[in-house]
C-alpha positions in Angstrom: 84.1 -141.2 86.0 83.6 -138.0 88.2 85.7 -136.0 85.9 83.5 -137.0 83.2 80.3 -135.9 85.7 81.6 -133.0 86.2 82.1 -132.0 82.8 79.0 -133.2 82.2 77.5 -131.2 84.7 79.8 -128.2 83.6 78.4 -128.7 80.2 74.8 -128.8 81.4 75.2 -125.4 82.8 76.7 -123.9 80.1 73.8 -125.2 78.1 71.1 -124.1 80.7 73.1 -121.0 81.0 72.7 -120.5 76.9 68.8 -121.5 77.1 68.3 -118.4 79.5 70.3 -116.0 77.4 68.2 -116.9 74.7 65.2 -117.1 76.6 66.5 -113.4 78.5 67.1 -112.3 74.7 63.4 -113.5 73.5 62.0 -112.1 76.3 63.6 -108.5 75.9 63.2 -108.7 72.2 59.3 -109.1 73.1 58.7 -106.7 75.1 60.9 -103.8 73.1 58.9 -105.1 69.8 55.8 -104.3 71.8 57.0 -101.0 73.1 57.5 -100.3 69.7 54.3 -101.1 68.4 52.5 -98.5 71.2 54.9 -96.1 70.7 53.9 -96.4 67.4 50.3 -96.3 67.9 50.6 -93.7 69.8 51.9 -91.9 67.0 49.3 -92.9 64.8 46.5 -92.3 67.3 48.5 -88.4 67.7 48.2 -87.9 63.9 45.1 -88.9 63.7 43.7 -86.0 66.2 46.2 -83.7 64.7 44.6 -84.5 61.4 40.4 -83.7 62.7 41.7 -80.3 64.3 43.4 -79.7 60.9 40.2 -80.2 59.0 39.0 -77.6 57.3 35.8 -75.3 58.0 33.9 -73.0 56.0 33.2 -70.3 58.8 34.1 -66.4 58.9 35.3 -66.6 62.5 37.7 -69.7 62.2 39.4 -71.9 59.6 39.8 -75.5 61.1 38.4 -77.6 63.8 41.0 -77.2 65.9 40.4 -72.9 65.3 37.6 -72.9 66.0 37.6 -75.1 69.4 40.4 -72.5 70.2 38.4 -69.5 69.0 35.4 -70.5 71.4 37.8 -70.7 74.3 38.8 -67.3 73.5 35.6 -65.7 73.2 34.1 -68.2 76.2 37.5 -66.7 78.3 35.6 -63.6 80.4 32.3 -65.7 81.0 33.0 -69.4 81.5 32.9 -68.9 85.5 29.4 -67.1 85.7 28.6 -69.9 82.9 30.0 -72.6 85.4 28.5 -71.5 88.4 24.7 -71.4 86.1 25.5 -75.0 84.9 26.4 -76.1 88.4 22.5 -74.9 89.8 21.1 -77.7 88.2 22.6 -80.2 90.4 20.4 -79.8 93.1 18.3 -82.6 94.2 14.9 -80.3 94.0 15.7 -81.2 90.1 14.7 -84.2 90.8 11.2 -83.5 91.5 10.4 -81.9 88.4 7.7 -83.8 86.8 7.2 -86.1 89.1 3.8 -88.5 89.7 3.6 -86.7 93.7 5.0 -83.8 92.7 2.2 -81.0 92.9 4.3 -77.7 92.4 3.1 -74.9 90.4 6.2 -75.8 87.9 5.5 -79.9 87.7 1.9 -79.2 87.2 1.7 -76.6 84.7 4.6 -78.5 82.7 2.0 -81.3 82.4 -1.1 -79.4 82.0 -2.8 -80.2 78.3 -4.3 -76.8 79.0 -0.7 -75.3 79.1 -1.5 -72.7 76.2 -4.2 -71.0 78.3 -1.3 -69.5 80.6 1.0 -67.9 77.2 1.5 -64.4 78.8 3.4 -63.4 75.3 4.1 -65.7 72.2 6.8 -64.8 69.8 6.6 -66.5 66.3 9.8 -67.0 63.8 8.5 -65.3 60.2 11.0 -65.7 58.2 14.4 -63.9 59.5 12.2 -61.5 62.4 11.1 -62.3 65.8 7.2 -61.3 65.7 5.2 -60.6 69.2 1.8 -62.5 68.0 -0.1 -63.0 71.7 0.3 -61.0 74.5 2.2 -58.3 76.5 5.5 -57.0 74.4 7.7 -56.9 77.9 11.1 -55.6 77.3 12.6 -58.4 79.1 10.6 -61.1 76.7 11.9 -59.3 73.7 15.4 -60.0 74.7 15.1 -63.6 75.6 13.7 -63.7 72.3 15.5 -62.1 70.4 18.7 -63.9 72.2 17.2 -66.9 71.4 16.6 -66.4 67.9 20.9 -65.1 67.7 22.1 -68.2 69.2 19.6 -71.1 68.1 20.7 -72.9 64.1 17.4 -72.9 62.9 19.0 -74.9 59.8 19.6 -77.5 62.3 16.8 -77.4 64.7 12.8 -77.0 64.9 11.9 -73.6 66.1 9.1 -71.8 65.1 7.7 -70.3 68.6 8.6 -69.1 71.6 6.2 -68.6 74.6 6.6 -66.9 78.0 4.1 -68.5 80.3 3.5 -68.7 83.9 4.2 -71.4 86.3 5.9 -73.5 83.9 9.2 -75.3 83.9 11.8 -74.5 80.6 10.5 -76.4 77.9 10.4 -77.5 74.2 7.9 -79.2 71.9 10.2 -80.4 69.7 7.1 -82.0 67.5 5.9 -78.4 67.0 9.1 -76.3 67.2 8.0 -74.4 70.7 10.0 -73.1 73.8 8.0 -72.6 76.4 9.8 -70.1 79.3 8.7 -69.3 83.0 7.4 -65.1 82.6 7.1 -65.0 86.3 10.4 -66.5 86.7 13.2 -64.7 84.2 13.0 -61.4 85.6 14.5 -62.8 88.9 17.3 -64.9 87.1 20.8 -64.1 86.7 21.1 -63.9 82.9 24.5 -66.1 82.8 21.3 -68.9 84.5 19.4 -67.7 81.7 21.9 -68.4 78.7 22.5 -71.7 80.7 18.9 -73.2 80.1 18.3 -71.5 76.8 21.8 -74.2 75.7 20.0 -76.6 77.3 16.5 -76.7 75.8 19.0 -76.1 72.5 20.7 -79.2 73.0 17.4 -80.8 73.5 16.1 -79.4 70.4 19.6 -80.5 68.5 19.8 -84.3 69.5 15.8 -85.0 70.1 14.9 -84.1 66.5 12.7 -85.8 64.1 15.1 -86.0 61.4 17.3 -88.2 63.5 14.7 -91.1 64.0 12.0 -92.8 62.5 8.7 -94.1 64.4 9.4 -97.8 65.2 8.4 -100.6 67.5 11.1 -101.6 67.3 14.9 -100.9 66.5 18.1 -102.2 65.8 20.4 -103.2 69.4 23.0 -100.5 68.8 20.5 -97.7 68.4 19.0 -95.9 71.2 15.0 -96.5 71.3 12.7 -94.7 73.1 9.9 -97.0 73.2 7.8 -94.9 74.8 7.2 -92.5 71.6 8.3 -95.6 69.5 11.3 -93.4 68.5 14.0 -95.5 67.0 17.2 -92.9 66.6 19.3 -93.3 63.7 22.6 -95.1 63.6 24.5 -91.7 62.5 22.6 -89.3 65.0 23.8 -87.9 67.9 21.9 -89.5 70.5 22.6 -93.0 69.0 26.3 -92.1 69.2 25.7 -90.9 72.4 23.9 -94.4 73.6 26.4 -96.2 72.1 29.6 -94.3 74.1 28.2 -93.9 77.7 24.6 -95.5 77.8 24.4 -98.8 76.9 25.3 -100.8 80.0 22.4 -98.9 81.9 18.9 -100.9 82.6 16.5 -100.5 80.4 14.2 -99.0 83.4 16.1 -95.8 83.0 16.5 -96.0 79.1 13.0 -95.5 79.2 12.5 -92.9 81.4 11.2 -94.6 83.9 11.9 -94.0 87.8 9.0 -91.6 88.0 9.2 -91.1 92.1 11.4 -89.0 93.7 12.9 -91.7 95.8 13.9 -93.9 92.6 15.0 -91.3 91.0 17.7 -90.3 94.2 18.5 -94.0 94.2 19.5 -93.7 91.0 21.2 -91.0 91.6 23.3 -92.1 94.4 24.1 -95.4 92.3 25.5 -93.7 89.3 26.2 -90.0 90.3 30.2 -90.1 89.2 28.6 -90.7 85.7 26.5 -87.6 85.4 27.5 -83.6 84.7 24.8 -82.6 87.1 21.8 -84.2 89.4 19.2 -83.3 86.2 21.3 -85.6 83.9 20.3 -88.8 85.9 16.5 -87.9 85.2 16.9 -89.0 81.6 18.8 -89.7 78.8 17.6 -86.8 76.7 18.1 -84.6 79.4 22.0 -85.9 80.5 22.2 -85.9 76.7 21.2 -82.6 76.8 23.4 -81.4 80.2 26.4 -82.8 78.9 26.1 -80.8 75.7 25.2 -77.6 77.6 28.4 -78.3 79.7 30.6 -78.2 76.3 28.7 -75.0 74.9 29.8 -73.0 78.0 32.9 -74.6 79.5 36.7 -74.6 78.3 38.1 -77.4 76.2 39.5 -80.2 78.3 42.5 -81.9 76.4 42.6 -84.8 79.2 39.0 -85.9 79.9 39.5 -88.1 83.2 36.1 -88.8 84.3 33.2 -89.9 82.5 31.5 -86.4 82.9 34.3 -84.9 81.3 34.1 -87.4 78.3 30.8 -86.8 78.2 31.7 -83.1 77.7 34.1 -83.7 74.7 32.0 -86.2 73.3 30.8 -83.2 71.1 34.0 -82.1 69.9 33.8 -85.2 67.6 31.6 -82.9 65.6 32.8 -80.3 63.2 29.7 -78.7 63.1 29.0 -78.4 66.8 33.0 -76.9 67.6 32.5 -74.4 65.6 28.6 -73.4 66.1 30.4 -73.2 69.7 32.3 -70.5 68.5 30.0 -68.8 67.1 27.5 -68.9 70.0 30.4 -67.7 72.3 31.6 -64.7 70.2 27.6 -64.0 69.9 27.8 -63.7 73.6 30.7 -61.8 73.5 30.0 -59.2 71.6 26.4 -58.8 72.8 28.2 -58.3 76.7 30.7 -56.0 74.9 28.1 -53.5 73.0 25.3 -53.7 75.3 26.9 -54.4 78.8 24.0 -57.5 78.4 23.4 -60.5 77.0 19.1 -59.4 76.3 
């Protein structure tokens, strides 16, 4: 009786022992099947990248996506630190003021001023393919900017028909009427690496907050951005929809809407979601972080491994063929402006 017990028992074991093997064996075979599978992924995901940068361009300076973001980097090489340290003046929590309902600065007021016009010191108009003074003084200085501007800006792309030097006024665009309004009493005093920094950034506005990209709505689909306020409802393919859909979402609609008007929502804000931002300027609204972000990946090198959401905000824009390699060219426009004339204007 207890020899048959124990090989009972012996039997049990060996059984118990087999059941773990196999359970050992299902396990490993489990977890190596799903190494596999993100291994191969992986892979997939790799070719898949390798592919975009392979994709072909039709552009004298470059010859591929991936060219061209290289190209940029090249040409970007000698000024990306002087562009850096420009980008990097914005986040300053005077920014914050700007436009603000108690903010009575010379800047804030004149910005909202319907009589804005009355202070155009000298207006330059696009005819055709020339840069015509049509108001005002014909300052060396405001020829440059202009002219710089009218180098750099796609106007296949974007609304530009004027550009005005005014004083007392805060960097601007109408994008409804194509205008860039500049400070006169201002740019003589900036740093022209500061300069080329704000004149990306009124671009970028003039890029993603343009009338081709949305229709005039009360209301809009849940996955596109609307700004109700100007009953703007942005197309599902546009770049500020995309945009919205990547990094905005998840934010109250308070903000989405431009609201926090005060100075003291607009730092609590702030303070709440400042690792999300490329600079203090970007948490005033979504068309200006929008437009920060995408001033950030006009002037800054490529960075393969994005580990904040700033930084992914930054490469959001190399999703775009046509933006990597208008990078490019802006950069080698730069370039070879510093090169011939010692100056960007």
């Amino acid at each position: 009786m207890v020899k048959r017990i124990i090989i009972g028992g012996f039997a049990a074991i060996v059984i118990l022992l087999a059941g773990c093997e196999e359970e050992e064996k299902a396990v490993a075979d489990l977890v190596e099947t799903e190494i596999v599978e993100e291994v191969e992924a992986q892979q997939e995901d790799e070719t898949v990248v390798d592919e975009y940068w392979s994709q072909p361009i039709d552009s004298e300076i470059c010859q591929t996506v991936g060219e061209c973001r290289d190209v940029g980097d090249e040409y970007g090489s000698e000024h990306f630190t002087s562009f850096s340290g420009a980008l990097k003046h914005s986040d300053q929590m005077s920014y914050l003021r700007v436009n603000t309902v108690e903010d009575e600065s010379d800047l804030a007021f004149a910005a909202n001023d319907k009589e804005v016009d009355k202070s155009v010191i000298a207006r330059y108009e696009i005819n055709e393919d020339e840069i015509v003074l049509t108001e005002g003084e014909d300052a060396s200085i405001f020829k440059g900017i202009a002219e710089l501007v009218h180098a750099l800006f796609d106007r296949s792309k974007v609304n530009l028909k004027v550009i005005d030097f005014q004083e007392n006024v805060y960097p601007h665009v109408n994008v409804y009427e194509g205008k860039l309004g500049m400070p006169s009493n201002m740019v003589p005093h900036w740093l022209q690496s500061a300069t080329v920094a704000i004149l990306i950034h009124e671009y970028g506005h003039l890029l993603t907050w343009n009338e081709r990209d949305f229709v005039i709505s009360d209301t809009c689909p849940a996955d596109q951005y609307h700004l109700k306020f100007y009953k703007e409802c942005y197309n599902a393919d546009s770049y500020m929809t995309l945009y919205y859909q990547a990094f905005l979402k998840d934010y109250e609609e308070y903000w989405l809407q431009a609201g926090y008007k005060t100075v003291e929502e607009r730092i609590a804000f702030y303070e709440q979601h400042k690792d999300s931002f490329v600079t203090t300027y970007a948490t005033v609204h979504p068309l200006e972080d929008i437009a920060e972000s995408f001033a950030y990946f006009m002037l800054t090198p490529y960075n393969d491994s994005p580990q904040t959401v700033p930084e992914e905000k930054i490469n959001f824009f190399y999703q775009f063929p046509e933006l990597v390699e208008h990078r490019a060219f802006v950069l080698k426009e730069l370039k070879d402006r510093k090169d011939k004339m010692w100056s960007f204007y």
